[in-house]
C-alpha positions in Angstrom: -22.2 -42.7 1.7 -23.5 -40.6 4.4 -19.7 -40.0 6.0 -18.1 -39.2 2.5 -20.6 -36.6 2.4 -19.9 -35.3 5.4 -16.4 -35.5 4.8 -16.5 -33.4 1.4 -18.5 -31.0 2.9 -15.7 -30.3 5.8 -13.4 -30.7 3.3 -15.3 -27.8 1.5 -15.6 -25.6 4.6 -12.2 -26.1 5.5 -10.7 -25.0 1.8 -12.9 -21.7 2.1 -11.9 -20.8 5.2 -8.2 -21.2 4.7 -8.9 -18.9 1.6 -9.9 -16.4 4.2 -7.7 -16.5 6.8 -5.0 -16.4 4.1 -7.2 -13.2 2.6 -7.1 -11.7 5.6 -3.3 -12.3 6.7 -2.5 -10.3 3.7 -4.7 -7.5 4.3 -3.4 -7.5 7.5 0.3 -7.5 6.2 -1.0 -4.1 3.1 -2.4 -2.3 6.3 0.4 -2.9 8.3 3.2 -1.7 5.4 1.0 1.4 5.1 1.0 2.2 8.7 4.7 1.9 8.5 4.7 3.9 6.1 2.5 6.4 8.0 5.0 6.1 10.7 8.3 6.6 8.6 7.0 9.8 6.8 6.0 11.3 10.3 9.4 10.5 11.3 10.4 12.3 8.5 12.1 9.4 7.2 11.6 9.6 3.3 14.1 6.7 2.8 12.2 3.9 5.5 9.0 5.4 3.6 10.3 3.8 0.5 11.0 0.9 1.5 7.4 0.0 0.6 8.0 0.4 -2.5 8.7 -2.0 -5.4 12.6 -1.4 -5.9 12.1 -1.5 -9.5 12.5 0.9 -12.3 8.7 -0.8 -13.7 7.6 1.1 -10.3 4.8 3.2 -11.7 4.5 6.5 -9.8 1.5 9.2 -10.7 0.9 12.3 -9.8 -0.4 15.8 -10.8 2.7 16.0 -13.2 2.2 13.1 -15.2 4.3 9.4 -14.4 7.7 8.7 -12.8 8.9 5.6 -13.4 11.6 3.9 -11.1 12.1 3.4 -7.4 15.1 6.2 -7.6 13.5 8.7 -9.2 9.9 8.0 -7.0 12.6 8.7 -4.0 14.3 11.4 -5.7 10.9 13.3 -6.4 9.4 12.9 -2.8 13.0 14.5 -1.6 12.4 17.5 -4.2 8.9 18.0 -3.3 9.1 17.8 0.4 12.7 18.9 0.9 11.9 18.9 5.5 10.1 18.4 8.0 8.0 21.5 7.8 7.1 20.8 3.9 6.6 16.8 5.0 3.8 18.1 7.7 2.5 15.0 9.1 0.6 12.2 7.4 -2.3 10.5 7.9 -4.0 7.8 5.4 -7.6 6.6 5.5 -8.3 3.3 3.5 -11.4 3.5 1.3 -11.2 0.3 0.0 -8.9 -2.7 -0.1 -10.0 -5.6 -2.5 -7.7 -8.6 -4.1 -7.0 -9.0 -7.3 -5.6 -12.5 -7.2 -3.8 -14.5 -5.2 -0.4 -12.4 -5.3 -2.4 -8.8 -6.0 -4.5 -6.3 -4.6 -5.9 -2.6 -5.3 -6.3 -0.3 -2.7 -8.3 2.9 -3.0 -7.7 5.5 0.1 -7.2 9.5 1.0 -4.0 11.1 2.3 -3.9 14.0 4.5 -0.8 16.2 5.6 -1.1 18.8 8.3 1.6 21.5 8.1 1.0 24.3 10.4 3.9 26.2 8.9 3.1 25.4 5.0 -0.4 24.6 4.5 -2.5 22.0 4.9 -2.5 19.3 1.7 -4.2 16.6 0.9 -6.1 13.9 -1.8 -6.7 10.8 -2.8 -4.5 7.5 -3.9 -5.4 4.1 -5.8 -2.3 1.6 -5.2 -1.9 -1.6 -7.1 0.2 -3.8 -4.3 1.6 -7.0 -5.9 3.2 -10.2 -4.0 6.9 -10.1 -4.7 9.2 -12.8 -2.8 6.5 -12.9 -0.5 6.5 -9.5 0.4 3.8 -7.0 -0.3 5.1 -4.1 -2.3 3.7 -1.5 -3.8 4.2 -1.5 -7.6 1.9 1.4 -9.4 0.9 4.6 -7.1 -1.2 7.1 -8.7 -1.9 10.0 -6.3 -3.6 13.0 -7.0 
């Protein structure tokens, strides 16, 4: 009796910590697309900064001038709006929060930042709903203001 209790109890520890290290590989894996991300923009490449994006016209995109919906017209928007380098400044993201939804979900709450000597510094805050899609993590709503 004594050993099948030990034995649930690893059983149990072992379960909750594979929840975590699984939690934490896909934290890992959001933080690491939004560095990218981060990256790409600051190489002024709008198109690589897309890429994590949901390729979807469900993609939910919100922003001072109501919703976009559609991975081609989120892309054509960003092009409009910051048309070069100068207008693209460089980016910076800060992560306020980052929790899990579910298994194949999470919500992340953060600030976004663009230093442009020539243009003006900008700047403001983001919630992102990123969702699990052929086991990739993709961004699927963006409501930045």
């Amino acid at each position: 009796m004594k050993t099948l209790r030990l034995f649930l109890i690893a059983s149990l520890m072992l379960s909750a910590t594979s929840g975590f290290t699984q939690k934490n590989a896909d934290e890992k894996a959001i933080l690491k697309l939004l560095q990218k991300q981060e990256a790409d923009w600051n190489a002024g490449n709008v198109n690589a900064f897309m890429e994590g994006y949901w390729k979807s016209d469900s993609l939910a995109f919100v922003g001072a001038k109501g919703p976009t919906y559609g991975w081609n017209n989120t892309l054509e928007n960003y092009k409009v709006r910051y048309p070069d380098r100068a207008a693209m400044g460089t980016l910076k993201f800060t992560i306020l929060r980052l929790n899990a939804l579910d298994k194949n979900a999470y919500f992340v709450i953060g600030k976004w930042h663009l230093t442009r000597p020539e243009k003006g510094d900008i700047g403001g805050h983001y919630t992102l709903v990123f969702r699990k899609i052929s086991g990739k993590w993709l961004i699927v709503s963006d409501h930045t203001s």
